[in-house]
C-alpha positions as CSV (number, residue, x, y, z in Angstrom):
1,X,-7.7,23.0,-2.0
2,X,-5.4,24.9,0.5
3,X,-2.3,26.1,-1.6
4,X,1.2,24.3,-1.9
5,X,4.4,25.0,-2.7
6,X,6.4,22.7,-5.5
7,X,9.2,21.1,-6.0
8,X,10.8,18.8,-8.7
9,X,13.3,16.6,-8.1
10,X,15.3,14.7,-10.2
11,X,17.1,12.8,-7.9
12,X,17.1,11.0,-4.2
13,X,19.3,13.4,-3.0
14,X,17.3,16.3,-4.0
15,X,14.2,14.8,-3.1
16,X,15.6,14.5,0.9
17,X,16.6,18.0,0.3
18,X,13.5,19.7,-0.3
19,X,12.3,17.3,2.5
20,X,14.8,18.6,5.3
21,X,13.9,22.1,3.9
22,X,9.9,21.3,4.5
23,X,9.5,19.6,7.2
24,X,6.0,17.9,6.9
25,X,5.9,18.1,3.0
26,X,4.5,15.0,1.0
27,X,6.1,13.2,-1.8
28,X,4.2,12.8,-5.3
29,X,3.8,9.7,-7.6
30,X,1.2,8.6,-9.9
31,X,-0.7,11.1,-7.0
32,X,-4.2,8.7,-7.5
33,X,-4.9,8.8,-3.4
34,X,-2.9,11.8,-2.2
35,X,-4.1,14.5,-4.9
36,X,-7.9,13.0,-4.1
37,X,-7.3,13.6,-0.1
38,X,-5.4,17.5,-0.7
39,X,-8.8,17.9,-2.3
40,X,-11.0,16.9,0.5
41,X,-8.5,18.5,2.7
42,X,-8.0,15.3,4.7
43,X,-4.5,16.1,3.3
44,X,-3.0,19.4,3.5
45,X,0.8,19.7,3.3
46,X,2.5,23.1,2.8
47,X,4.6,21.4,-0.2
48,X,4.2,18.6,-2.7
49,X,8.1,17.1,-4.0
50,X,7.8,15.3,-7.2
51,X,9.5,12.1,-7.6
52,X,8.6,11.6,-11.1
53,X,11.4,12.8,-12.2
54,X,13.6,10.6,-9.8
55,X,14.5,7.2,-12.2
56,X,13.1,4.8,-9.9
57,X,10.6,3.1,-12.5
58,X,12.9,0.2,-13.6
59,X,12.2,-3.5,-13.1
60,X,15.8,-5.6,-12.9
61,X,16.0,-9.2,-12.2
62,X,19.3,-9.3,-9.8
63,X,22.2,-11.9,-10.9
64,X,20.4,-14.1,-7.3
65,X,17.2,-14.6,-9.5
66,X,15.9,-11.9,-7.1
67,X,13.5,-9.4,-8.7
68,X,14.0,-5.5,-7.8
69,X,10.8,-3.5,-8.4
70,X,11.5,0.7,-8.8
71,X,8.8,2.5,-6.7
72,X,7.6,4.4,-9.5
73,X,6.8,1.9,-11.2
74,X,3.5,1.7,-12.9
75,X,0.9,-1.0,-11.7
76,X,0.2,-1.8,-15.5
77,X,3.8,-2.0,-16.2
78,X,4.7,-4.4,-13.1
79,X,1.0,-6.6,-13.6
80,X,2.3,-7.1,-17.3
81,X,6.0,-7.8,-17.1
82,X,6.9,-11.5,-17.8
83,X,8.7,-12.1,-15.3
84,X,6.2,-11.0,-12.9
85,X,3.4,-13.1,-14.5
86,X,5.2,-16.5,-14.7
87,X,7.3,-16.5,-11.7
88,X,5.1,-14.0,-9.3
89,X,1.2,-14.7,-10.5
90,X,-0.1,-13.6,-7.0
91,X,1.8,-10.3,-7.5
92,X,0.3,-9.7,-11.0
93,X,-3.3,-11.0,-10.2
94,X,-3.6,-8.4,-7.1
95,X,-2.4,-5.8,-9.0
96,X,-5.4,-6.3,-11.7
97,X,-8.0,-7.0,-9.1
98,X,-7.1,-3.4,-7.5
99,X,-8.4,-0.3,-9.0
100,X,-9.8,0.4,-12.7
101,X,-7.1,0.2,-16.3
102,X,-6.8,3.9,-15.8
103,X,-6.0,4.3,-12.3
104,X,-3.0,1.5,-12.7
105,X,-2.2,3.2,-15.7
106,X,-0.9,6.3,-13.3
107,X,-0.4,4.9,-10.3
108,X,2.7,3.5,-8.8
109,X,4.7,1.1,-7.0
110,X,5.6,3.0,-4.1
111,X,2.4,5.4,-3.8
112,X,0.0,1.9,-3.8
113,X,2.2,0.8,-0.7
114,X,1.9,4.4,1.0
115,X,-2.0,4.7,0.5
116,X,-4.3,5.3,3.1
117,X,-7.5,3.9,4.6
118,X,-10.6,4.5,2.3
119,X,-12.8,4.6,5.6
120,X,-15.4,7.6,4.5
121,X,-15.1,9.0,7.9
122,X,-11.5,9.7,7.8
123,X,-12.0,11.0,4.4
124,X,-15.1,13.3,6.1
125,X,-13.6,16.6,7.6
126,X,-16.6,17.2,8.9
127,X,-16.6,14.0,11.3
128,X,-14.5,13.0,14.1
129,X,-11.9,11.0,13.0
130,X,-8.3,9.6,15.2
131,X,-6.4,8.8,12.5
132,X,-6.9,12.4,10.6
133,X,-6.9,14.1,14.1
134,X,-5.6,12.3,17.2
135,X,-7.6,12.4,20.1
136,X,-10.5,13.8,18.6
137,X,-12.9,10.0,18.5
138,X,-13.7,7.2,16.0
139,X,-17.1,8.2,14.2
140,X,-16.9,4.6,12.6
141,X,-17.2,2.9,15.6
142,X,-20.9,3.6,16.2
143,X,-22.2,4.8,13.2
144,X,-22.2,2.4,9.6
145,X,-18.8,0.1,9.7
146,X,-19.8,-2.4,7.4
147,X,-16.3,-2.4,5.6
148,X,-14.1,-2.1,8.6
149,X,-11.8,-4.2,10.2
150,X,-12.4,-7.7,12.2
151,X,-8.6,-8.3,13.0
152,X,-6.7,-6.2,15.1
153,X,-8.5,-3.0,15.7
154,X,-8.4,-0.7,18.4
155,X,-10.9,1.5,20.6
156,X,-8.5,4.5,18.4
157,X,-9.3,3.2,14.8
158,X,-11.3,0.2,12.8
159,X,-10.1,1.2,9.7
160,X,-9.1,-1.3,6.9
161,X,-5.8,-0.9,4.8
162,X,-7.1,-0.9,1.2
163,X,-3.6,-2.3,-1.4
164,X,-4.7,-5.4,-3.0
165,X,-0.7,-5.5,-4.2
166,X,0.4,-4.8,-0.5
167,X,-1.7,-7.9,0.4
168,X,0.4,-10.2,-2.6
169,X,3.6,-8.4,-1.5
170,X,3.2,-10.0,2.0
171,X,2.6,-13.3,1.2
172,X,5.6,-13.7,-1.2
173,X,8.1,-12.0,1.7
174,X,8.6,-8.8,0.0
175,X,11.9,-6.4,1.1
176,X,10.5,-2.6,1.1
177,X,14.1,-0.7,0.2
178,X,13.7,3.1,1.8
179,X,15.9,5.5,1.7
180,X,16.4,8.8,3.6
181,X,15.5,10.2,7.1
182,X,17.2,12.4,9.4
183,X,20.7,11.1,7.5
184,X,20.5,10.1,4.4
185,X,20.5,6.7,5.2
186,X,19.1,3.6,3.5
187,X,17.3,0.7,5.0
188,X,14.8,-2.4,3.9
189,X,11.5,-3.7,5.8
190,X,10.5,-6.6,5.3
191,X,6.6,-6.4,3.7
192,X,4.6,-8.1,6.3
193,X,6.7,-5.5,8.8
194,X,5.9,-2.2,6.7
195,X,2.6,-1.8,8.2
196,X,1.1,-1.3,11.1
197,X,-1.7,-1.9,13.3
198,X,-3.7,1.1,14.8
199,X,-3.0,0.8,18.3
200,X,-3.0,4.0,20.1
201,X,-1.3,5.7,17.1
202,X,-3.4,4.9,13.9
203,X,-2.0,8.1,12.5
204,X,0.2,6.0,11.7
205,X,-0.3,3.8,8.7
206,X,3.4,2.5,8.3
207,X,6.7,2.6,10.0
208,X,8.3,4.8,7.8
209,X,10.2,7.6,9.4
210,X,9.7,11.4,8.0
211,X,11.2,11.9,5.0
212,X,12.2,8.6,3.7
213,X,11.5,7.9,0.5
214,X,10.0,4.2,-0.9
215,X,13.1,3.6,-3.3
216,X,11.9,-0.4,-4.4
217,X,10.4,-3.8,-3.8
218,X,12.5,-6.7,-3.9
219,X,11.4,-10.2,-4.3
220,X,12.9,-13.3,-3.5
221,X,14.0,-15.9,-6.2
222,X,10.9,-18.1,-7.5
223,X,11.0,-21.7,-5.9
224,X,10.0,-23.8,-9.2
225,X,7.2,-25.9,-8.4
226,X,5.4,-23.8,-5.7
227,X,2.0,-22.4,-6.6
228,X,0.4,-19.0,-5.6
229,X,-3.1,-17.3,-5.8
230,X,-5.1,-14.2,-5.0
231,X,-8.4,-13.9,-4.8
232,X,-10.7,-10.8,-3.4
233,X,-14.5,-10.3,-2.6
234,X,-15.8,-7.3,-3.9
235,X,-19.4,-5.4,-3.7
236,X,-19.6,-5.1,-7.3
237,X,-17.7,-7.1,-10.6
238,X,-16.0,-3.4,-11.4
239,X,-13.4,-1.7,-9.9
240,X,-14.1,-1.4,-5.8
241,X,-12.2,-2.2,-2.3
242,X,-12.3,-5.7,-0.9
243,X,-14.5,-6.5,1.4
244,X,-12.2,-9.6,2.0
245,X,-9.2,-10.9,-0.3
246,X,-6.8,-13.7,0.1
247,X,-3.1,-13.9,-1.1
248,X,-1.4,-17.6,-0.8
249,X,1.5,-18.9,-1.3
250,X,2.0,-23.2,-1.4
251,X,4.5,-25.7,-1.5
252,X,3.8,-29.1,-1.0
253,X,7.3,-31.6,-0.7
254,X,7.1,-35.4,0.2
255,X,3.1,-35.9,0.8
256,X,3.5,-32.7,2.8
257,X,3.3,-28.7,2.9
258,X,6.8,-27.8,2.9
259,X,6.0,-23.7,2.9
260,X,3.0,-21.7,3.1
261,X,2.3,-18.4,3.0
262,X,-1.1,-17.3,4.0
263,X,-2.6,-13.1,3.8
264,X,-5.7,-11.5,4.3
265,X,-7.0,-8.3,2.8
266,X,-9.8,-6.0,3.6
267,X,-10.1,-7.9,7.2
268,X,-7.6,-5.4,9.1
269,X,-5.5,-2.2,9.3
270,X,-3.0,-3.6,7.6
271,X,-2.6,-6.8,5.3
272,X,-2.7,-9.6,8.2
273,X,-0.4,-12.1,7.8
274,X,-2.2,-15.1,9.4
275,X,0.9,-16.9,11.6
276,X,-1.2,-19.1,13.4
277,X,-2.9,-20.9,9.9
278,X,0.6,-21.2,8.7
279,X,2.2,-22.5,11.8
280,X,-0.3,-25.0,11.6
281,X,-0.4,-26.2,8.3
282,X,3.4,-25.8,7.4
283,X,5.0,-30.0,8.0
284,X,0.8,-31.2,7.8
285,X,-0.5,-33.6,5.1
286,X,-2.7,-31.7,2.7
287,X,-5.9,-32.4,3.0
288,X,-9.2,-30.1,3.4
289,X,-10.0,-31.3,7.1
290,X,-6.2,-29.5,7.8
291,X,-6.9,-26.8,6.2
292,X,-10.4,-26.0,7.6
293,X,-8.2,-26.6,11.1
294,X,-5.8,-24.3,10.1
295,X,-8.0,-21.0,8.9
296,X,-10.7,-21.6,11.8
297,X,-7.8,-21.1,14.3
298,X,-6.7,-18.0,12.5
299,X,-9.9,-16.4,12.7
300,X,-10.6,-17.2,16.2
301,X,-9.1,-13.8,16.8
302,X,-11.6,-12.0,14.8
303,X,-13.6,-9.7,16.5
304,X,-16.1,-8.6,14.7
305,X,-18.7,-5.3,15.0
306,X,-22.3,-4.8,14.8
307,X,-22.2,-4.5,10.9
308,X,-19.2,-6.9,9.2
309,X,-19.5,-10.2,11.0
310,X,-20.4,-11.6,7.7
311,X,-16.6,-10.5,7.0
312,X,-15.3,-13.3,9.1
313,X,-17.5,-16.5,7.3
314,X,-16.3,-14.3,3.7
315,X,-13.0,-14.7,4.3
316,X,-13.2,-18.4,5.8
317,X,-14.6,-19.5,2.7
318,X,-12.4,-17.5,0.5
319,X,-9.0,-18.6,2.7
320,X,-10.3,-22.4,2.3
321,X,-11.5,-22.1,-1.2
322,X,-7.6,-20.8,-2.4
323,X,-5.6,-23.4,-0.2
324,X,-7.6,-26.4,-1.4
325,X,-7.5,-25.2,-5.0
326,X,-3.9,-24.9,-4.6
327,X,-3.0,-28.1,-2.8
328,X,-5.5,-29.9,-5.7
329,X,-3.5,-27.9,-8.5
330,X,-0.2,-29.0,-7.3
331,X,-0.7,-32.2,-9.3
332,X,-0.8,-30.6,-12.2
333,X,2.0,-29.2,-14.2
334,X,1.9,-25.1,-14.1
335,X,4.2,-22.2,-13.3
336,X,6.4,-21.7,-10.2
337,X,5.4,-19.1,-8.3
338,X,6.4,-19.0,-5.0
339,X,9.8,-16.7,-4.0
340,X,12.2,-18.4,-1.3
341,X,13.0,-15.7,1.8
């Protein structure tokens, strides 16, 4: 591992400090992904800020039933807290479908949203790779791409985004609270806007400027009634990366779907929210021959590779499979679970 420099901070203000006095420096929290990549050398910044330190691991319901998640929060903590089970189940199922007890034990809120692509050539120094070196080719395309992306690649980058809780956070119209920057500024994003697709620049996983700092999450008030779900196809029944995963979001009003909110995971560089399925279902009856409609037109824009076009029937059936068995479970009693924007 190339050597870094450290720094500790205890607070924000400290933290854009050291940032502003090392330009290019990375933040630490839980560290699960970024201490991994300093030690393939995929990642190899000249100082390493500790946020640890920096009290952002609270969980506070606001006085507008709104739920504010601190970045350092631990995944155990956040898939465990009652609130987040009964009100946000998609939140809390994602979270345990991502990663093994011990790895959500240590990692965090903010360091899950800020992870990067588990693509092995990107994690390869040795191969050619655009978003670890611009300009310099995409082994993936031609060589094994089994795992990669379906939606919205580029000739730059196939990679897939791999947060199981990013792909929950989406669907239930998550605010990303940042602060820092050139100014010490703050600023939200909304979830489904945090990350990007490769483009020309796949360097660049998010839209977060240099040096600001993931502060919290903030999820609407629950809408009783509504129902959510997430569900993710995996290679093996312990801890992995999805091949595909669905997050959804349901609420059915007068004989019809009043609000849906529809995400794929594992399909694309970054969870894809899929606008056209929701357009078409939101104001339809619910019934499986509308559904089928609505998640065939979404994944007409699939284009798939040489190796993963079995990724595009996966997440069909997965996408259809979740909507129905939410539309049928909306008959019965259960929990609320769906957040109003």
């Amino acid at each position: 591992m190339k050597p870094f420099a450290y720094v500790r901070a205890t607070s924000l203000q400290e933290a854009a400090a050291a940032y502003a006095s090392h330009p290019g420096s990375r933040y630490l929290g839980g560290g699960t992904n970024l201490v991994d990549l300093m030690k393939h050398g995929v990642e190899t910044p000249g100082t390493l800020i500790d946020l640890t330190r920096v009290p952002l691991d609270d969980i506070q319901e606001l006085p507008t039933g709104a739920l504010r998640i601190g970045a350092g929060v631990r995944n155990t903590d956040l898939a465990a807290h009652p609130l987040v089970r009964t009100r946000y189940p998609v939140l809390s199922q994602a979270l345990l479908a991502g990663a093994s007890g011990q790895l959500r034990n240590v990692a965090t809120t903010g360091g899950n949203l800020l992870q990067r692509t588990r693509c092995p050539y990107f994690q390869d120094v040795s191969k050619p790779c655009n978003k670890r070196e611009p300009g310099t080719g995409c082994a993936a395309r031609d060589a094994v791409h089994r795992d990669h992306a379906v939606l919205g690649h580029s000739a730059h980058c196939i990679a897939t985004h791999p947060s199981d809780m990013a792909v929950a956070l989406s669907a239930l119209d998550a605010r990303i609270e940042l602060y820092g920057g050139e100014h010490g500024t703050t600023r939200e994003v909304a979830a489904a806007d945090f990350h990007r697709l490769p483009g020309e620049h796949p360097e660049r996983d998010t839209v977060i400027r240099p040096g600001e700092i993931v502060t919290s999450v903030v999820l609407p008030p629950a809408v009783p009634g509504s129902r959510s779900l997430y569900r993710k196809v995996r290679d093996r029944a312990s801890y992995a990366f999805a091949l595909a995963s669905v997050a959804a979001v349901l609420e059915l009003g007068d004989g019809r779907v009043r609000h849906v909110a529809l995400v794929f995971g594992g399909l694309a560089h970054r969870p894809w929210r899929a606008a056209a399925a929701e357009e078409r279902l939101t104001g339809a009856v619910p019934a499986d021959e509308a559904v089928r409609e609505a998640v065939d037109a979404e994944l007409a824009a699939a284009r798939p590779l040489r190796d993963n076009a079995f990724k595009v029937d996966l997440a069909r059936n997965l996408a259809r499979d979740v909507l129905t068995t939410l539309i049928r479970s909306a008959s019965d009693d259960g929990p609320p679970a769906r957040p109003r924007p």
